[in-house]
N, C-alpha and C positions, 0 to 999 in steps of 0.2 A: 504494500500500500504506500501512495505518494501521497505529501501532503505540501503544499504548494500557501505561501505567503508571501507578502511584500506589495501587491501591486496598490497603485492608488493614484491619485490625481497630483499633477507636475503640470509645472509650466514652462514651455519649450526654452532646452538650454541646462535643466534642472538635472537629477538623479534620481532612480530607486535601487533597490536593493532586493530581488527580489531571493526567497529560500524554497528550499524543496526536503522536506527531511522523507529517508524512505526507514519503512519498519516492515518486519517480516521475512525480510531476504538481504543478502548481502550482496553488492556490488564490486566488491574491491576485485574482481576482474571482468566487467564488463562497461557499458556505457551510459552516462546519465546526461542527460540534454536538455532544453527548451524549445519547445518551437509555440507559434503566436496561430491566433488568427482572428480575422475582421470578419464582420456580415457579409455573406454572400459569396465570402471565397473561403479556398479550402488551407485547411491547414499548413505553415510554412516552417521550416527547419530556420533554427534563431544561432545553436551553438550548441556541441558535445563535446564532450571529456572521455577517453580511453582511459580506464583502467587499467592497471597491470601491477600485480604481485601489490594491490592497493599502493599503489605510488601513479600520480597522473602520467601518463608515456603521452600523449598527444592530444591537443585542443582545436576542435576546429568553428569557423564564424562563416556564417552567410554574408556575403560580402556588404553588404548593406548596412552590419552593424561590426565592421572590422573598425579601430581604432576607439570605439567607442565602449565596447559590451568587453564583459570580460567574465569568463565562466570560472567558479572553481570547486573546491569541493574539499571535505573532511571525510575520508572513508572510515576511520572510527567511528565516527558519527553518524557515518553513513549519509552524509548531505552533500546538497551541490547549490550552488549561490549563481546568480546570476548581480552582476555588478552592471548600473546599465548610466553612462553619463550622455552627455552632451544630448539628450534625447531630443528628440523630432516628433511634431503632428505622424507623421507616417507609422511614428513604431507605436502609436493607439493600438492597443488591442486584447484582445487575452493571451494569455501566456500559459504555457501547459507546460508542466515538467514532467519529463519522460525515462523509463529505461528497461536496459535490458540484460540480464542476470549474466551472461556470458557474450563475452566478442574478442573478438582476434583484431578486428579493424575499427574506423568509424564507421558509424551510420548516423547517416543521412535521410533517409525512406522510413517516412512515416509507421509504414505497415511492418517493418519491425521491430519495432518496439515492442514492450511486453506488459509493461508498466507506464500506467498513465494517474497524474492528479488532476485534481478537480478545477484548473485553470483558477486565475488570479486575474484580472482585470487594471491594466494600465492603460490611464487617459494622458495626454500629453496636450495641451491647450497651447493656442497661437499667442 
């Protein structure tokens, strides 16, 4: 189970912070992520983390929030953070934290994942 906090109302330029704590199952080798989405389109890949031997091996961003978002994570804890600055109207949306129990690579593709939280909701105002 994922459980998903942080999102709320910024004004462009600003920051959140958003969390993802997972209970039930342990991650320290696989992937835990964020992806977003707005009304009327479909879910979009935000940013994942590679586990390996619980130490992060590779981070990866949709280009859209490169320089700006910054994923990381406590595998003790089992959590994964989303750090999200210089924010933009565009990155409105909900935000879903994601994962999945075992991986060798990134993923990217929605469909597998394995683990989903109940989305967090970031507004970003002009």
């Amino acid at each position: 189970q994922l459980q998903a906090c942080g999102g709320g109302l910024v004004q462009a330029g600003g920051s959140l912070r958003l969390s993802c704590a997972a209970s039930g199952r342990a991650f320290g080798n696989g992937v835990m992520g964020w992806f977003r989405q707005t009304p009327g389109k479909e879910r979009e890949f935000v940013a994942a983390m590679l586990w390996s031997g619980r130490a992060i091996s590779y981070s990866y961003y949709t280009d859209s929030v490169k320089g700006r978002f910054t994923i990381s994570g406590d595998n003790a804890k089992n959590t994964v953070t989303l750090q999200m600055n210089s924010l933009k109207p565009e990155d409105t949306a909900v935000y879903y934290c994601a994962a999945k129990a075992d991986a060798q690579s990134m993923i990217r593709r929605e469909r597998e994942y394995e683990y989903w939280g109940q989305g967090t909701e970031v507004t970003v105002s002009s």
